[in-house]
C-alpha positions in Angstrom: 0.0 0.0 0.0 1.0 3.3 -0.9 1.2 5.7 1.8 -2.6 5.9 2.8 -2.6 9.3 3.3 0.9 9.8 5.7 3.0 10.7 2.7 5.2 7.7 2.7 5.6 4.1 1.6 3.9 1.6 3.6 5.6 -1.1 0.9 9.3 -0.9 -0.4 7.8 -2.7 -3.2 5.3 0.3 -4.5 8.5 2.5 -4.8 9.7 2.1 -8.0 6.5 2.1 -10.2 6.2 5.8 -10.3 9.7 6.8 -10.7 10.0 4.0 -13.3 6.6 5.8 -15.2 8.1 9.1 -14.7 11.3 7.6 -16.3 9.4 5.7 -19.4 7.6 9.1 -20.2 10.2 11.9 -19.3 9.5 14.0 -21.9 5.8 13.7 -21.5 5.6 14.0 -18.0 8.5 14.7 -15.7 10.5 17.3 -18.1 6.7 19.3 -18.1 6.4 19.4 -13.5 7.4 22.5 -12.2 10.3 22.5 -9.5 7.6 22.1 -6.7 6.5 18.9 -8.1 9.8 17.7 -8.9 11.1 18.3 -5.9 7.9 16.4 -3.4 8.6 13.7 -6.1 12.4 13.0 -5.8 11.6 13.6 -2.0 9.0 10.5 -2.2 10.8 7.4 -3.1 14.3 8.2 -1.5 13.3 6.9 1.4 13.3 2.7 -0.1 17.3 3.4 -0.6 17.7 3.0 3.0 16.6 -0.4 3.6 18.4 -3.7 3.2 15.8 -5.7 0.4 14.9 -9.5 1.4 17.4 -11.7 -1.0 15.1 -11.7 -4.2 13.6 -9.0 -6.8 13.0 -7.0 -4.2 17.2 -5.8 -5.2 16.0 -4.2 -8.4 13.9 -2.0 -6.4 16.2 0.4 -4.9 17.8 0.0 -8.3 15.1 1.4 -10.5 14.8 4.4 -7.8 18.5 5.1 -7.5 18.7 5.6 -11.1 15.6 7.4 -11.6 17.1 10.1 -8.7 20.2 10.2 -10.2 18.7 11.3 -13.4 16.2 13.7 -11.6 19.1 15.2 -10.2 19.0 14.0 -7.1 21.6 13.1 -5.1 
């Protein structure tokens, strides 16, 4: 589940399907947010990078939301 409201992740697993989106559709999407929106959405997933993922798919996870930061400029 996704947040539910608090404005975090409630599942390390939900992370990386909106920065992945965002990712797929840059030029659509992401290059058109103002800084505002950028920046609550950089500010989002960051938090999954902290935790250790359980030994299977779970390690493409933090992955697909490191490189999605990196190329949002986010370091």
């Amino acid at each position: 589940m996704i947040g539910h409201g608090r404005g975090h992740l409630d599942c390390p697993g939900a992370a990386p399907h909106p920065p992945l989106a965002l990712r797929l559709t840059r030029p659509w999407l992401w290059d058109r947010l103002d800084d505002r929106a950028r920046d609550q959405v950089r500010s989002w997933p960051a938090g999954t990078l902290l935790h250790t993922p359980v030994g299977n798919n779970w390690w493409l996870f933090p992955f697909t939301v490191g490189g999605f930061l990196i190329e949002a400029d986010m370091s």
